[in-house]
Structures are given as structure tokens and as C-alpha cells.
Phi, psi and omega in degrees: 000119195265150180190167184260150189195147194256130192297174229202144165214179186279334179276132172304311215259003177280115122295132194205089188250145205215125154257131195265159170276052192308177160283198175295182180295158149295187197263167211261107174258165211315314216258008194247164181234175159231140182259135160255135192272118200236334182209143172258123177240208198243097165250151179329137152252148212238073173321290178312321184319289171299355176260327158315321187275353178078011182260000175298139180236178201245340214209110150280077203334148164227127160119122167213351166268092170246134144264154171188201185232136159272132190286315210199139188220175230252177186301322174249356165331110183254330176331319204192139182252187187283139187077356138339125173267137189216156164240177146141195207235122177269152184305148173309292170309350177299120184276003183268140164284154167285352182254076171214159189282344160204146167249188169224092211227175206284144175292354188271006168227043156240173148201190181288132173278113174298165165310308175263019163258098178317146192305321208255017183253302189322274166281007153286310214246008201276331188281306166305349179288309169294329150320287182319294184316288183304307170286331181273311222259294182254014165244335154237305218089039209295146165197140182324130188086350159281144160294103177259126180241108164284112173289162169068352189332338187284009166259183183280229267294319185273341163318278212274341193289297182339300184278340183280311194303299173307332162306323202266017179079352210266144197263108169267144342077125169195122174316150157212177184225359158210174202269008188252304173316316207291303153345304163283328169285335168282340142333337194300188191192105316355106207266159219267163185286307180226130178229099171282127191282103127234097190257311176254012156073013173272330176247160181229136201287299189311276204304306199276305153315295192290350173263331205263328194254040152046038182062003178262028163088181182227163182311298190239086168298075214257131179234190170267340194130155168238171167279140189245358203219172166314184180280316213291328173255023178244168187284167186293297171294359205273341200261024164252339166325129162280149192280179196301306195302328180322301233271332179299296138001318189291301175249142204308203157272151200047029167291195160203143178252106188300175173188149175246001191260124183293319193254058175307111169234129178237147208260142180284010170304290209291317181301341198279314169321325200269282177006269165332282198287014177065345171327136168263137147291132160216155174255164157272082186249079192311338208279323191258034134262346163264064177218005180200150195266312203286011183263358189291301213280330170292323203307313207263332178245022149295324160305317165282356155273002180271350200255329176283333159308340202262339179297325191254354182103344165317278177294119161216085196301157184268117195237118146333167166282131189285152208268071193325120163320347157257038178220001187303334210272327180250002162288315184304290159004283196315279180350304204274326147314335191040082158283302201279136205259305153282156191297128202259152184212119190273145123307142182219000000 
């Protein structure tokens, strides 16, 4: 069973992607399913996650948001029959790649793949679905009339944060850093409240956010990364980031600032400020609904209001053109550089 996988080297900043040979499958055990694989689709591996979790390996599966079709499922499988279409994210720890023609995995991290949802809509969208889902819905609480300010919107991750928070009535705000991004958020349908350009350093995000919410701030802060230091000691991209006190600033009473940057440090400054203002911090790790058993039930069926969105025109993910499996090596490449501006998805 041929599959792709990122070799490990002593350089970190070193990409080395392989396609490996396995043995055979594992054995089909009751509660588990076998998949023929129809789509991939390529998201970052997040080394430091997994050398925390103790899950590092010399040989790294790559591709884990698959669709397919089931060949076959195990004795107590109740979920799903044969020929059943599944979508879903496979576990950190699964040693199989997602980019192979068929795998074996637990039924409890598929669910049904709809009809009018395409293999590659499918598996593009379901890990920003989860993003989405996880920072608006339980981690703020998105609701009509709030103000949400996305950063970055012009990505497949801010693409679905975008449309969910606007499905939920909530008034958007959205960053964008070149005139192509900018370009692409006026096309939406709602169109977004406000898109501040800043590509050319002519708007100020803090001035342009506190005008547009009439100085009370906005509701929901979603980012990208923050800037954590002056311009001078970050790297170029990083000085297109806003800084931490900025994004505070930002925000309202009782807001809450979603933040995707792991190694956040606020200043006792910056905690007295959030204080006052009754705000909450959360980070974002889409990663801790499979860290808990006791999170399944939410898990799948967020996963099952995303394949109905996607179903209804709600969700209209940002997707590359699809991708041939011998071209999976240099897309992957990208993907983990974070080169690729659209969502990349190998057809298999």
C-alpha cells in the first residue's frame, strides 16, 4: 500500500517528502471501517504538536481530511454500510497516510458525505469547518448583531470562519493584504461589512475597526498570529501581523479574542486591560476533539452540520484546482511553508 509520508531529518526547516511502500492493511477490527480513498485533502503538520503528544516518528503520514467510499466494516460497525460515501479527519496517531487507495480506520471519526457534495468540497472543507465551528460556536459564541473581526479572511480558513459567523446574522470585518484577497472578499454574497486593505500601510486596522463599531469595539476577534514584539524585530512576514496590544485594544466589553498564536505572552499590562473589559482569551486547537472521548458526540456532529452546509450553499470553500497524486510532493511542499493561499486537495 503506496502513501505519502514527511521523512524527519536533524533540520527542522528541512522538507523531505516520500512515497513509501507498507505492508498490508491493518486487520479490519469490529468497530472500525475500510475506505477506498476519493480525495485528500493537504493541510500543515504541526511537528511540535506531536512531539508533545509523544507521537513523533521517523516516517510521517501526510493527508488527513479524506473522503471515499466504504469497501467494508468490521462486525459491530453500526454507523455505515458498504458503499456508504464518508467524509472526516483521521486521528493524530493513525500510521496510515491519507493519500492511498485504501485505508482502515475507527468509524467514529467518519460521518456521511451528502449527495451534492463533491469528493473535493468534501475533503477541502471539513478541518476549516472544524476551525470555524470550534472558534465561533464554543469558543465565542457567535450570535446576531455581533461584530466579528476575521483577520486574513481571503483564506480557506477565513473563507468558512466568514460565511459561518454571517450565516449566524453577525456583522464581518475582515483583513485582507493584497489587492487579489481584497478582490475576492468583494465578490461574497452577503457582502462583509467592512475589508480593510492592509497592503499598502494606508489604513489602520484599530482606527478602521473602532469607526466602523462606532468606538465600542467589536464583539469577536478571530486572528492569524499576532505580532508579539516591535516591527523591527520581526520577521517580514510577521510585521504584516497586528500587534497583541492592538488586537486588545480592539476590543469590546465583554469581548472574546480567539488567537491561533501558541506561544502567546501578555504583559501585566495587557491581562489588567482584558480585566477591565470583562474579555475573554482562547486559543485554538481544532486538535482536542479527538483528546477526549468525551467530546465525540459533539465532534461528529459538528462534523455533520458542515457536510449540510455544504450541502445547502452555506459553506463554499476556497479550493485550488485538484491535485494528481504525482504532483501530491511538491503541493505538500508548499502547504507546509504555508505558500499555498488556497486549499490544496489531491483526487485520487
Amino acid at each position: 500500500m503506496k502513501g505519502l509520508y514527511w521523512q524527519q531529518t536533524s533540520s527542522a526547516e528541512e522538507t523531505n517528502f516520500v512515497f513509501l511502500e507498507k505492508d498490508n492493511l491493518p486487520v479490519l477490527k469490529d468497530n472500525h471501517v475500510k475506505v477506498q480513498i476519493k480525495a485528500c485533502a493537504l493541510s500543515r503538520i504541526d511537528t511540535k504538536l506531536l512531539s508533545e503528544f509523544k507521537m513523533e516518528k521517523e516516517f510521517l503520514p501526510v493527508g488527513r481530511e479524506i473522503a471515499g467510499v466504504v469497501l467494508e466494516i468490521g462486525q459491530k460497525v453500526s454507523s455505515f454500510q458498504v458503499h456508504d460515501e464518508v467524509v472526516g479527519i483521521l486521528p493524530l496517531d493513525l500510521e496510515e497516510s491519507g493519500l492511498c487507495e485504501v485505508l482502515v480506520v475507527h468509524e467514529h471519526y467518519l460521518v456521511h458525505k451528502l449527495e451534492k457534495v463533491s469528493w473535493l468540497e468534501a475533503a477541502g472543507t471539513i478541518r476549516d469547518g472544524v476551525r470555524a465551528y470550534t472558534a465561533l460556536h464554543y469558543l465565542s459564541c457567535v450570535s446576531p448583531e455581533k461584530t466579528v473581526l476575521i483577520l486574513d479572511g481571503a483564506s480557506p480558513f477565513g473563507t468558512i470562519a466568514i460565511q459561518l459567523a454571517q450565516h449566524r446574522g453577525a456583522k464581518v470585518i475582515s483583513t485582507v493584504y493584497s489587492l487579489e484577497d481584497k478582490q475576492y472578499l468583494e465578490r461574497f454574497t452577503p457582502s462583509l461589512a467592512h475589508i480593510i486593505d492592509e497592503s499598502n500601510g494606508k489604513y489602520d486596522l484599530t482606527e478602521s475597526c473602532l469607526e466602523e463599531t462606532g468606538g465600542l469595539g467589536v464583539d469577536i476577534i478571530l486572528d492569524a498570529g499576532v505580532r508579539l514584539y516591535s516591527k523591527e524585530y520581526e520577521t517580514t512576514s510577521q510585521q504584516l501581523l497586528p500587534h497583541k496590544h492592538d488586537i486588545i485594544m480592539l476590543l469590546s466589553v465583554g469581548g472574546h479574542w480567539v488567537t491561533t498564536e501558541d506561544n502567546l505572552q501578555l504583559d501585566p499590562p495587557d491581562s489588567r486591560c482584558l480585566f477591565l473589559k470583562g474579555a475573554t482569551l482562547s486559543f485554538l486547537n481544532e486538535e482536542v476533539w479527538n483528546l477526549s472521548y468525551t467530546k465525540q458526540g459533539k465532534y461528529l456532529c459538528i462534523l455533520e452540520d458542515i457536510m449540510e452546509k455544504l450541502s445547502s450553499g452555506v459553506f463554499r470553500p476556497y479550493l485550488d484546482e485538484p491535485i494528481p497524486l504525482y504532483e501530491a510532493k511538491v503541493s505538500m511542499e508548499m502547504v507546509q511553508k504555508n505558500q499555498a493561499r488556497k486549499r490544496q486537495v489531491v483526487q485520487l
